[in-house]
C-alpha positions in Angstrom: 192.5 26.3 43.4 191.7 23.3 41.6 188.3 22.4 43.9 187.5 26.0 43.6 187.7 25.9 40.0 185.2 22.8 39.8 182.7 24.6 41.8 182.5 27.5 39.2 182.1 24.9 36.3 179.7 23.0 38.5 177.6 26.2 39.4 178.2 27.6 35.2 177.1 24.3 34.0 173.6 24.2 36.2 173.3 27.7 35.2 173.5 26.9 31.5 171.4 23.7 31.5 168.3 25.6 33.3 167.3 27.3 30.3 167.8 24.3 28.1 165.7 21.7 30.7 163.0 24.5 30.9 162.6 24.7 27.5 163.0 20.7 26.2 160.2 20.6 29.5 158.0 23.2 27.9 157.9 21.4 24.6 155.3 18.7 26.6 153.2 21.2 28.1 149.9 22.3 27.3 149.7 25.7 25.9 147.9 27.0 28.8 150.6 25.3 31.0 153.3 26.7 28.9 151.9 30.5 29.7 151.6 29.8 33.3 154.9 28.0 34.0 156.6 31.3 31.8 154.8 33.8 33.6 156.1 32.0 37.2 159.8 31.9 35.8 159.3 35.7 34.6 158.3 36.7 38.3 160.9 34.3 40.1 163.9 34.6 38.2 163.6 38.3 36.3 162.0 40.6 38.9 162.5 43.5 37.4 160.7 42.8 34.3 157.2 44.4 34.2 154.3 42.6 34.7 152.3 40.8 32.1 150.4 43.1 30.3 147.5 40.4 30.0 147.0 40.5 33.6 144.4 43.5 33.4 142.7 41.5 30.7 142.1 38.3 33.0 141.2 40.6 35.8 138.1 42.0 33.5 137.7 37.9 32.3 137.9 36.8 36.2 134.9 39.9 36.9 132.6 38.9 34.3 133.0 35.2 35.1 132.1 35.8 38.7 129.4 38.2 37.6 128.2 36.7 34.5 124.9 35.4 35.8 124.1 39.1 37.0 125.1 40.6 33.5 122.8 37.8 32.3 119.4 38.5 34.0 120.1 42.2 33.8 120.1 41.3 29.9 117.3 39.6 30.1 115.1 42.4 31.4 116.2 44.6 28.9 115.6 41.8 26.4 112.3 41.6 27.6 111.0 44.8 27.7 112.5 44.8 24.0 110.5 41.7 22.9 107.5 43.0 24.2 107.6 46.0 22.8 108.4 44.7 19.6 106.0 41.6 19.8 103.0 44.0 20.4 103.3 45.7 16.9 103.3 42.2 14.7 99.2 41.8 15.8 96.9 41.1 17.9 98.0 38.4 21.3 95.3 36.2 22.3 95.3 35.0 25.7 96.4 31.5 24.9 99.4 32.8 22.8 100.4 35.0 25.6 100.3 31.8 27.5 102.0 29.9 25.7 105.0 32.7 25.5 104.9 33.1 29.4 105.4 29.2 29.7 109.0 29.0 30.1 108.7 31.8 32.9 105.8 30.1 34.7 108.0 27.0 35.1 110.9 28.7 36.0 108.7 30.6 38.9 107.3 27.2 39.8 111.0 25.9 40.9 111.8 29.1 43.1 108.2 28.7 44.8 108.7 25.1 45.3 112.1 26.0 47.3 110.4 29.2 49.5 109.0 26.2 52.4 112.0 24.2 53.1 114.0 27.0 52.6 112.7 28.9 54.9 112.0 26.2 57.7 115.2 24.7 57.4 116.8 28.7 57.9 115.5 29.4 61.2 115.1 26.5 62.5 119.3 25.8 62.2 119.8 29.5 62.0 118.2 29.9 65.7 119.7 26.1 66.5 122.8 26.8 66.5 122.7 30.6 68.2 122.7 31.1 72.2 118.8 32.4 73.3 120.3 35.9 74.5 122.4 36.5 70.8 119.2 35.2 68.9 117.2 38.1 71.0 119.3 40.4 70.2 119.6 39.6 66.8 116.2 39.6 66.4 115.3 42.7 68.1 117.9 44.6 66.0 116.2 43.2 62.8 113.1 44.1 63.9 114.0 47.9 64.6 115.5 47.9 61.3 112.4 46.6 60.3 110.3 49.0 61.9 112.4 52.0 61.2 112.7 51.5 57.3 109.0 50.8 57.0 107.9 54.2 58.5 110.7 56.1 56.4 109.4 54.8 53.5 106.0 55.7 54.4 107.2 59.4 55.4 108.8 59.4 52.0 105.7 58.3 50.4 103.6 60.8 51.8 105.8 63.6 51.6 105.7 63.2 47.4 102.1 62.5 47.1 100.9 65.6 48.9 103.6 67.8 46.8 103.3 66.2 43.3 99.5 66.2 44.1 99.0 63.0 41.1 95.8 62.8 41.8 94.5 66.3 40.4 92.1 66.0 36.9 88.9 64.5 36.6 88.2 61.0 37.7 86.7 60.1 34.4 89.4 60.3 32.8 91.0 57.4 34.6 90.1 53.8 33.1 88.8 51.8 36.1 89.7 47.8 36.2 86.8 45.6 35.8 88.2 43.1 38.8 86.6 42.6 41.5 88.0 43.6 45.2 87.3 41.7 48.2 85.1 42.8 50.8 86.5 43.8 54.6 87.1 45.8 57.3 90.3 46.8 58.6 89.9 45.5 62.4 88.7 42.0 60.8 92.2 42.3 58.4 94.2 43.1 61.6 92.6 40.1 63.3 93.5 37.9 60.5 97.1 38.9 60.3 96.9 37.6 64.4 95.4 34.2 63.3 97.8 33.7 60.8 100.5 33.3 62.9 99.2 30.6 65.0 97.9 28.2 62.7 95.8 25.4 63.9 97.6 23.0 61.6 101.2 23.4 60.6 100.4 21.4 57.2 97.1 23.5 56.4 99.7 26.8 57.2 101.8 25.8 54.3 98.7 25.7 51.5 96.6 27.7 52.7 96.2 30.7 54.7 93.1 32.3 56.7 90.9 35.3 55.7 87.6 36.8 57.2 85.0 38.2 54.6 81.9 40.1 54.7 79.0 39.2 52.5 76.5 42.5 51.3 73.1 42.1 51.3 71.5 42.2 47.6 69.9 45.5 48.4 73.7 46.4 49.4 75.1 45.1 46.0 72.8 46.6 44.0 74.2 50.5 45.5 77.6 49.6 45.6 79.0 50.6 41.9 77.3 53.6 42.9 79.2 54.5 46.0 80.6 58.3 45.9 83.0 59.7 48.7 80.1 61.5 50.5 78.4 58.9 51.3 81.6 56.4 52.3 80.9 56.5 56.1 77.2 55.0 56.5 78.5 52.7 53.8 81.4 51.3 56.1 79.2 51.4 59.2 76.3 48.8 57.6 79.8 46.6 57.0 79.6 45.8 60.4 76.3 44.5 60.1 76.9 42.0 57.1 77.6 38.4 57.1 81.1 37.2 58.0 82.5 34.4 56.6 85.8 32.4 57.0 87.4 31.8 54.3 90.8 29.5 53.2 93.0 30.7 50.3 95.0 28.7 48.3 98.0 30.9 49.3 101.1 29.6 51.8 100.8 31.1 55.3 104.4 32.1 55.1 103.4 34.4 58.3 102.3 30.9 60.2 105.5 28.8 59.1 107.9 31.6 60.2 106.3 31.7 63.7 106.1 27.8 63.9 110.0 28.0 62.5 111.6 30.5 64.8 109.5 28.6 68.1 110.9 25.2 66.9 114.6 26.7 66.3 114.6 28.6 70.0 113.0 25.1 71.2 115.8 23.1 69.8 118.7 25.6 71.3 117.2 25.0 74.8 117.1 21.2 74.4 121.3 21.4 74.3 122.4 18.2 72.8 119.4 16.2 73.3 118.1 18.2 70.1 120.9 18.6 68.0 119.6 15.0 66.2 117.0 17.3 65.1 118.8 20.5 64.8 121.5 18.5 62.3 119.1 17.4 60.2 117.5 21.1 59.6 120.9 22.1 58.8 121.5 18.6 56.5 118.5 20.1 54.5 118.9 24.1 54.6 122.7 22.5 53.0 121.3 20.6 50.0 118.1 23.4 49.4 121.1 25.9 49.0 122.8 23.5 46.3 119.2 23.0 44.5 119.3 26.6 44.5 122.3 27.0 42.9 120.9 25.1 39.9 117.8 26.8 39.6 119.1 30.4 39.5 120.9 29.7 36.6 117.4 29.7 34.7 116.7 32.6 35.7 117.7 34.9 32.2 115.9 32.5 30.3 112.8 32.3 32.8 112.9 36.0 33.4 112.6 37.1 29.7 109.4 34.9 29.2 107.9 36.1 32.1 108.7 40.1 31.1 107.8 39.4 27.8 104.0 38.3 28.8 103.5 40.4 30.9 104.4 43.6 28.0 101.8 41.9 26.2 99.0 41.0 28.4 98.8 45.2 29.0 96.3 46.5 26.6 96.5 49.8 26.5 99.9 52.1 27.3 98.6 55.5 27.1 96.9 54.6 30.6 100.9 55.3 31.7 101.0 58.9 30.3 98.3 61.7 32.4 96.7 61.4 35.3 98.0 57.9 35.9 101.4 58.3 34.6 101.9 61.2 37.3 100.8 59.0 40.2 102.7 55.9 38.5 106.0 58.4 38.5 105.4 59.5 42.0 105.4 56.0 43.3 108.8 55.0 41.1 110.6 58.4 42.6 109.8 57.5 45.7 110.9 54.3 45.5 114.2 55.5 43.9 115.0 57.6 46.6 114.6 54.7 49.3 116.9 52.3 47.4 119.2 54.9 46.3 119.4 57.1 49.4 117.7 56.4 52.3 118.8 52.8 52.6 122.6 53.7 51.4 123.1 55.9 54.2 121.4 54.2 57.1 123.9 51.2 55.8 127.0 53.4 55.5 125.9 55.0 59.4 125.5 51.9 60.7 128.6 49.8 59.0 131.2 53.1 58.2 131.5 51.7 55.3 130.5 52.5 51.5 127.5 51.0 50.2 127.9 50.8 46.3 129.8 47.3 46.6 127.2 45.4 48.3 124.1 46.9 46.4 126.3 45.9 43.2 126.5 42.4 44.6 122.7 41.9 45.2 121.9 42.8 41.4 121.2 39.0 41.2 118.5 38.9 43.7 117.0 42.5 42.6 117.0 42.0 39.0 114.8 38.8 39.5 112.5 40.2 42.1 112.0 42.8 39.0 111.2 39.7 37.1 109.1 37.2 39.4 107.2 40.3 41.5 107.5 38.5 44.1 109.9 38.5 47.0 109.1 35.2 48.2 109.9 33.2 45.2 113.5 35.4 45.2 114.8 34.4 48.6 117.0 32.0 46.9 118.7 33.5 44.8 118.5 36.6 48.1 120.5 33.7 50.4 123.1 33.3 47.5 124.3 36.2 46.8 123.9 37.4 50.2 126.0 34.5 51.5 128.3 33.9 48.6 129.2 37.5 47.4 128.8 40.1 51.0 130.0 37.0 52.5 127.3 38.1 55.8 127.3 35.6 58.2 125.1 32.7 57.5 123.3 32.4 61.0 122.5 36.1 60.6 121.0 35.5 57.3 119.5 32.9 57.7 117.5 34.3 60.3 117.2 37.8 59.0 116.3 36.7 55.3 113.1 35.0 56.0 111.8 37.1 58.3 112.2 40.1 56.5 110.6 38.7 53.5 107.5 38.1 55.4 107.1 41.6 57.6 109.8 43.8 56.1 108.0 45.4 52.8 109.2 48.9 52.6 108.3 49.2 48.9 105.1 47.8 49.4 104.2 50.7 52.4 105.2 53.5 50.6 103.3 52.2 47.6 100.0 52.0 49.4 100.7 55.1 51.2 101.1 57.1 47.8 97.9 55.1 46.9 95.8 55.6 49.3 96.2 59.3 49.0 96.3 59.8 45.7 92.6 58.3 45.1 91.8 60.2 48.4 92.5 63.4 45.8 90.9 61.8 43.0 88.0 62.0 44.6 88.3 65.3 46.4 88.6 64.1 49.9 90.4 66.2 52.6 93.5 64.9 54.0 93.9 66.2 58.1 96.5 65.1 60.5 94.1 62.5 61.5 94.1 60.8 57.9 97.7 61.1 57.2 98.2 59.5 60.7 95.7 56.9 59.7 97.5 56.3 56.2 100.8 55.7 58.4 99.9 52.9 61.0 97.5 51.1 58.9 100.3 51.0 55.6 102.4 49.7 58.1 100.3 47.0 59.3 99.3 46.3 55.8 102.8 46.0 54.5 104.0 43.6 57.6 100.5 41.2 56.6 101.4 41.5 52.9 102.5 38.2 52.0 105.3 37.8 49.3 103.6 37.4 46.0 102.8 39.4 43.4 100.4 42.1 43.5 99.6 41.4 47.2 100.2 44.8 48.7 97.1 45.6 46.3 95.2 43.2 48.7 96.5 45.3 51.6 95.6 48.4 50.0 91.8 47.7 51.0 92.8 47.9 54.4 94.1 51.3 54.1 91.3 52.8 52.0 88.9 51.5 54.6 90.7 53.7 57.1 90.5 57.1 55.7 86.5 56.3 54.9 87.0 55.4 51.3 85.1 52.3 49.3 87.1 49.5 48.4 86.5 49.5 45.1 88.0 52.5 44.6 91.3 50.5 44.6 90.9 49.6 40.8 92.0 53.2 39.7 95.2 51.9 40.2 94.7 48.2 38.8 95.6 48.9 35.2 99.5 49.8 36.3 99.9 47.9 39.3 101.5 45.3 37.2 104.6 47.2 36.7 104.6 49.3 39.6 104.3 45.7 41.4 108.1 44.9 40.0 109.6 48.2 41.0 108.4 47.9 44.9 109.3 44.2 45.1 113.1 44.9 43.9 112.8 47.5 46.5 111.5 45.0 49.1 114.3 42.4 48.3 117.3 45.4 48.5 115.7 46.6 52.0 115.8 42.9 53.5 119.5 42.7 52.0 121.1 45.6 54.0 118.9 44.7 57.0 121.3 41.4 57.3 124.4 43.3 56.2 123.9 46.0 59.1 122.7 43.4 61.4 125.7 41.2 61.3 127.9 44.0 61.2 126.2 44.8 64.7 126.4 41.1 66.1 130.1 40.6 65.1 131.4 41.0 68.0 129.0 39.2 69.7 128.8 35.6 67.0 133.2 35.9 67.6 132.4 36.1 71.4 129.7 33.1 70.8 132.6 31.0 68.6 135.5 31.3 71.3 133.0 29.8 73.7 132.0 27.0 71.8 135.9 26.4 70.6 136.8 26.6 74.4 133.6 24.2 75.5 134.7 21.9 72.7 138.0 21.9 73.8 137.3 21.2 77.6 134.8 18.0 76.9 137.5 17.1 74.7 140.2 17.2 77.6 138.0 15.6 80.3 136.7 12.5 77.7 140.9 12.8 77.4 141.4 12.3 81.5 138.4 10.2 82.1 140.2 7.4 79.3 143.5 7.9 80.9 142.0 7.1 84.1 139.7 4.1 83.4 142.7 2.5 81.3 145.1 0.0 83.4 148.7 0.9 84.3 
């Protein structure tokens, strides 16, 4: 009776000191503290109670922190369209002004482009390191049908809404024609350079400069060439073939070059076994600390990306050129475009994964906003790896080896663009499109778009190829000058989303396979580990 008695005054005193020691305790608590440490006691000791009604509230805090740096650049676009806009009714922009507003952006643009080489090196080369020679084949091969597949889609697309819209309808005079100049070539001398390019003579040349053939007229030739009309296109292109060629080194990075040396080197290194993982480490040592440089960087991108949007609103002189004949052809080329990002790319993903799309797309805003703001997808595959890696959580030897490669050959914006190009200037100037043509149009726009490299405006480059094989001059490509600019932003975003569910359905596909490729190395690891184990028990003295 007596010890049953002190247990209840035992128990009923604990019971009635809890509250008291919990709340002397909470008295030298932070405020923060003291919310948490209530809200545990709440859920421990009163289960019933409902939850904290603040919970939703740091759910939507939690989202935006995680997504703030999207919310941020999509702000700046709108911000800079805005500014522009708004800056172009104060006066007149010189050139210098417009430079100094477009400073901040050039910078910014200088630090992704400075990260593209070791990025990209240091990617496949650990990437294809660290994978077995069969699971990097069939990795690649996957990508590369995705690759091929998207690229003709798009230029199916392209052609389908060109030849119904019909853009190019109206008189050609009414289009203002760009003063630039275009390069001279011929499309088997294009094709040979995109060879050439991948096999550089010297790694180090590859990755400043990059190798093009041109073709010098005769004066008698330059004299007739503003002249040039569609009837007389064909003897035109045959004297091509008798004018001087010249080699020729750009100032450009042979991304093509450094992504064949790359993958070579990586599959080189997985064959050497553990007489190149010296190597092999350090690759991955500096694909590590690029990533964390990256990291930095993209955080400039709102600022970087207003400048840049902003400049760019005001270098454009004129923008009635976007209403008319132009305006149809530039809306053709945007709904297009829509309907591959929005559509065509969804549903392959949601085929091949079974799963819904809208999640990942949401997560690549990052990446897609500022390939809307740099044009080009090259100088995006940073921030393309982060979010990528960090937010669709894709596996990083996929990536890594997907990424780069598709942002080199896989430019399904680009192929639909010079599709859609190519025959609406074919109607400007009257020109009838056969089966032949259109079959023309489709190989060569998806050559072009595979030898397009990653910075702005180069699929207009490519477009010359394209116009030279449906019989048409290249100068003809600076119709389309005046708006390439912005079209230029559209088809790059598209480029960028394209590569992004190629690695999400790839490493969907090689799950299986990277798990079967882990156990193995966990089981190898764990055998060497045994035998060093056995061979020490044995060499040590009883």
């Amino acid at each position: 009776m007596n010890t049953s008695m002190a247990n209840h005054h035992t128990n009923f005193a604990s019971t009635s000191r809890t509250p008291l020691l919990s709340h002397r305790s909470h008295r030298n608590k932070h405020p923060m503290e003291l919310n948490e440490s209530t809200t545990i006691h709440r859920k421990v000791d009163n289960e019933n109670i409902p939850e904290n009604k603040e919970i939703p509230h740091n759910k939507y805090l939690s989202c935006i922190k995680i997504n703030l740096l999207t919310i941020l650049t999509i702000l700046a676009v709108v911000l800079g369209i805005a500014l522009g806009f708004g800056l172009r009714y104060t006066g007149h922009w010189t050139s210098r002004q417009i430079m100094y507003i477009n400073y901040p952006g050039e910078l910014f643009l200088r630090m992704l482009r400075c990260l593209i080489l070791p990025l990209i090196v240091s990617s496949l080369v650990s990437a294809l390191g660290t994978l077995d020679t069969r699971l990097s084949g069939k990795i690649g091969v996957r990508a590369i049908v995705y690759y091929m597949f998207t690229t003709v889609l798009a230029i199916i697309l392209g052609i389908i809404l060109v030849v119904v819209i019909h853009p190019g309808a109206g008189n050609p005079d009414d289009i203002a024609r760009s003063e630039d100049s275009t390069r001279f070539s011929t499309t088997e001398d294009t094709l040979m350079d995109l060879v050439r390019n991948m096999f550089p003579p010297n790694i180090i040349q590859a990755c400043m400069q990059q190798f093009s053939t041109v073709i010098i007229p005769p004066e008698t030739h330059e004299k007739d060439l503003k002249n040039i009309t569609g009837e007389n296109n064909n003897s035109n292109e045959i004297s091509k073939y008798a004018w001087e060629i010249r080699g020729n080194y750009n100032n450009e990075t042979n991304i093509l070059g450094v992504v064949v040396f790359s993958v070579v080197l990586g599959v080189t290194l997985a064959k050497m076994g553990e007489k190149g993982k010296p190597l092999l480490d350090v690759f991955v040592s500096l694909g590590d600390a690029v990533m964390i440089i990256t990291k930095w960087v993209i955080w400039l991108s709102p600022v970087g990306i207003i400048f840049l949007i902003t400049a760019k609103m005001l270098e454009m002189e004129d923008f009635s050129v976007i209403v008319g004949q132009l305006g149809m052809y530039t809306a053709t080329v945007i709904l297009g475009l829509f309907i591959h990002a929005f559509i065509t790319l969804p549903v392959i993903y949601s085929i091949a994964t079974r799963s819904l799309p809208f999640r990942f797309m949401s997560n690549m805003m990052q990446a897609i906003t500022t390939a809307f703001g740099t044009a080009s997808s090259s100088a995006t595959l940073p921030v393309t790896f982060t979010c990528i890696e960090e937010k669709n959580h894709v596996d990083v030897r996929v990536s890594r080896f997907c990424l780069p490669i598709g942002a080199t050959i896989n430019m399904d914006g680009t192929a639909l663009y010079e599709a859609v190009a190519a025959i609406f200037i074919a109607q400007i100037r009257n020109l009838s499109m056969d089966a032949g043509k259109i079959i023309a149009i489709s190989i060569t726009s998806t050559a072009a778009s595979i030898g397009a490299a990653g910075i702005p405006q180069a699929g207009l480059v490519t477009l010359v190829i394209v116009l030279n094989a449906i019989g048409l001059p290249a100068e003809d490509a600076t119709f389309i000058l005046i708006v390439d600019w912005l079209l230029d932003r559209f088809r790059t975003a598209i480029n960028v989303l394209g590569d992004s569910f190629g690695a999400g359905i790839v490493a969907h596909l090689s799950k299986d396979d990277l798990n079967r490729l882990d156990e193995e190395s966990k089981h190898n690891h764990h055998l060497s580990k045994q035998s060093i184990l056995t061979r020490d028990s044995e060499i040590t003295p009883m």
